[in-house]
C-alpha beads as a LAMMPS data file, in Angstrom:
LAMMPS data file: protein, C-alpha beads

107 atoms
106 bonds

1 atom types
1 bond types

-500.0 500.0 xlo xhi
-500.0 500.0 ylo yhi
-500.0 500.0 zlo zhi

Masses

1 110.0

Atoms # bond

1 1 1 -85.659 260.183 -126.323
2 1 1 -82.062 261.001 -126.426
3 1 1 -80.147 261.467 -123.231
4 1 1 -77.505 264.222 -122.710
5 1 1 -73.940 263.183 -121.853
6 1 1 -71.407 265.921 -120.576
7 1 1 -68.221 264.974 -120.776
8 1 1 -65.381 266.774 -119.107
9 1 1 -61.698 266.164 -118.012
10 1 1 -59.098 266.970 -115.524
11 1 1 -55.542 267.813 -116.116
12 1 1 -52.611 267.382 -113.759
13 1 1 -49.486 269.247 -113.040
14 1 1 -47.705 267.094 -115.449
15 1 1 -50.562 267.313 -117.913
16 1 1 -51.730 264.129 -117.456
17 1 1 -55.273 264.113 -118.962
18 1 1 -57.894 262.002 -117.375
19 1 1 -61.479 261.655 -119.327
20 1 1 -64.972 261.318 -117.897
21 1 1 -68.813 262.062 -118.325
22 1 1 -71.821 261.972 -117.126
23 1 1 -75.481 261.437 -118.648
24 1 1 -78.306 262.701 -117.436
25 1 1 -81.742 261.927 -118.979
26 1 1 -83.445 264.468 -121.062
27 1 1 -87.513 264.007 -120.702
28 1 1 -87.460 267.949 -122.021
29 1 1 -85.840 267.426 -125.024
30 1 1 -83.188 269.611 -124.428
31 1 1 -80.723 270.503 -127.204
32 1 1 -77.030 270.894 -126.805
33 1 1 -77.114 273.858 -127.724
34 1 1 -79.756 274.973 -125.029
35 1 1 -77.401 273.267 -122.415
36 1 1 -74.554 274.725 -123.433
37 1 1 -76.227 278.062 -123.332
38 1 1 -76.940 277.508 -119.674
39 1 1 -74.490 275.822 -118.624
40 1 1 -71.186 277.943 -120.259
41 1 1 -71.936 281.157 -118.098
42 1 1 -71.511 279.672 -115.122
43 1 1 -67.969 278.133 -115.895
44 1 1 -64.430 279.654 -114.718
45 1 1 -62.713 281.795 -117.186
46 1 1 -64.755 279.734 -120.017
47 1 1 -63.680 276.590 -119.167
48 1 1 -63.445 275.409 -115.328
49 1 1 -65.304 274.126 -112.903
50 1 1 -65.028 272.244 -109.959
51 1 1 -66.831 269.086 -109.809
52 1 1 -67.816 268.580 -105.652
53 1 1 -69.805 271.775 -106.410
54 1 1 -71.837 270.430 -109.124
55 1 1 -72.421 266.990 -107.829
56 1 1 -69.789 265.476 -110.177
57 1 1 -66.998 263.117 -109.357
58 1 1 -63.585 263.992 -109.145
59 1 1 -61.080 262.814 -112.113
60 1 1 -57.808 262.637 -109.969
61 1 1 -56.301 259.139 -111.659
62 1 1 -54.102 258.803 -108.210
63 1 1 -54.730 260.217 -104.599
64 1 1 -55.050 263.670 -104.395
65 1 1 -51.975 266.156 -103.316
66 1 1 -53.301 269.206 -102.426
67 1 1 -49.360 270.138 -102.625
68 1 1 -49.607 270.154 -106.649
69 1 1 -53.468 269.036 -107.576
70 1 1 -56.157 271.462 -108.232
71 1 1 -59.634 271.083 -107.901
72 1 1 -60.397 272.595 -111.477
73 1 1 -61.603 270.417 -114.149
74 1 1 -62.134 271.490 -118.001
75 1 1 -66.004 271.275 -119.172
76 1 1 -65.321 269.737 -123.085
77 1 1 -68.995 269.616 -123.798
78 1 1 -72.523 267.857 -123.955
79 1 1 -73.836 265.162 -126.737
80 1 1 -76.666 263.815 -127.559
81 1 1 -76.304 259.756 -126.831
82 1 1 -78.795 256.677 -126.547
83 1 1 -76.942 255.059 -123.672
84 1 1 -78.003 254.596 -120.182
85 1 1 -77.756 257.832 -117.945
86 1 1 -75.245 257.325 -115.227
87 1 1 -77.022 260.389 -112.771
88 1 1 -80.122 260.608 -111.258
89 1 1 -80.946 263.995 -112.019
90 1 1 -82.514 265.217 -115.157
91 1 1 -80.372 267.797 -117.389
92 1 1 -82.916 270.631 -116.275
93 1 1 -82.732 269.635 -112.649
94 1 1 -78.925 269.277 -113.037
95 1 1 -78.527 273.141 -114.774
96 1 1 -81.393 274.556 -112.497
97 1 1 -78.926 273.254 -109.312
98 1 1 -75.650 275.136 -110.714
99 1 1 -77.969 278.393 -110.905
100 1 1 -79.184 278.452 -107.552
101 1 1 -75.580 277.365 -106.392
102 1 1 -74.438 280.332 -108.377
103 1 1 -77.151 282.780 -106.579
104 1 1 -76.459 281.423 -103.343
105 1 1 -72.917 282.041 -103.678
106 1 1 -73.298 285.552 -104.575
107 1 1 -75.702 286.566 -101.839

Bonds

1 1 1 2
2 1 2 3
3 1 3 4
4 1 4 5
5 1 5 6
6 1 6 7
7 1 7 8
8 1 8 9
9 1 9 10
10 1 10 11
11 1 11 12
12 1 12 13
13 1 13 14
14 1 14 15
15 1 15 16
16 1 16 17
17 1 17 18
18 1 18 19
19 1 19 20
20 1 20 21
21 1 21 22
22 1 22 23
23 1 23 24
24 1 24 25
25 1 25 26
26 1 26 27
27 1 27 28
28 1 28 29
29 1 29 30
30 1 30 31
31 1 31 32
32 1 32 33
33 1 33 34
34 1 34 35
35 1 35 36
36 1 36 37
37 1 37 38
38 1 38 39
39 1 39 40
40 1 40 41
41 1 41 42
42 1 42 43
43 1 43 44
44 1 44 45
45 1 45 46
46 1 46 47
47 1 47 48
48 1 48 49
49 1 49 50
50 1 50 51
51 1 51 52
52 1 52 53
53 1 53 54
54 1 54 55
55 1 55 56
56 1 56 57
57 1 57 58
58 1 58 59
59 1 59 60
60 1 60 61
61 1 61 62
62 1 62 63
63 1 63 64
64 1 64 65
65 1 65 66
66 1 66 67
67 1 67 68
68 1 68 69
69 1 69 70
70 1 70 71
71 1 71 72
72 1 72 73
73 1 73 74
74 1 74 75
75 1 75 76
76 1 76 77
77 1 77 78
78 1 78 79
79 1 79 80
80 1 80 81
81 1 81 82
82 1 82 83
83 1 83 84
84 1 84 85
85 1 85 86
86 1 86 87
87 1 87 88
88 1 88 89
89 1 89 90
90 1 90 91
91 1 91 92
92 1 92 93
93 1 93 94
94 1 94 95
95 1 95 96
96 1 96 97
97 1 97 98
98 1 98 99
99 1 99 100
100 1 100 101
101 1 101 102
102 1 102 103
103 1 103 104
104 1 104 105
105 1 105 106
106 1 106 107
C-alpha cells in the first residue's frame, strides 16, 4: 500500500522559501488525482491555505512577526511514496476534516 505525501511550502516577505510535507496513510487506495480533486476546491485563490486550520504545522524558518509574516502557505501537491506516514490521520479522514471545517465555516 502506498502512502500519500502532501507536500507544501511557505514563502516569506523576502521570498524565502521553506519546504515541508506530510504523509498520511492511504488504506483506501486513494489516487492523487482523487486527492487533489478534493482537496484543490477548498484552497485560497488556487493555491493557499493556512496550516493551524488543517492540522498542519507551520513553516516559519524563524519566529513569527505578525508585522511582515502571513499565515498563508502554498499547497505544491500530493505523491504517492513508500515511506513512513508522519500523521495520524488517514488521507480520507484528513480531506473529510477540511470539508466539514469548510461547512462549518460557512454556516
Amino acid at each position: 500500500m502506498k502512502n500519500i505525501q502532501l507536500n507544501y511550502r511557505y514563502r516569506d516577505a523576502d521570498n524565502y522559501k521553506q519546504f515541508g510535507s506530510v504523509l498520511f496513510s492511504n488504506p483506501s487506495s486513494l489516487s492523487v488525482e482523487g486527492a487533489n480533486a478534493l482537496l484543490l476546491p477548498r484552497l485560497i485563490s488556487d493555491e493557499f491555505f493556512v496550516p493551524d486550520d488543517w492540522g498542519l504545522p507551520r513553516l516559519h524558518a524563524s519566529a513569527y512577526n505578525p508585522a511582515v509574516d502571513h499565515e498563508w502557505h502554498e499547497f505544491v501537491g500530493f505523491e504517492e511514496t513508500s515511506e513512513s506516514v508522519t500523521d495520524e490521520r488517514e488521507i480520507g479522514e484528513f480531506l473529510e476534516g477540511l470539508e466539514m471545517s469548510m461547512e462549518m465555516s460557512m454556516e
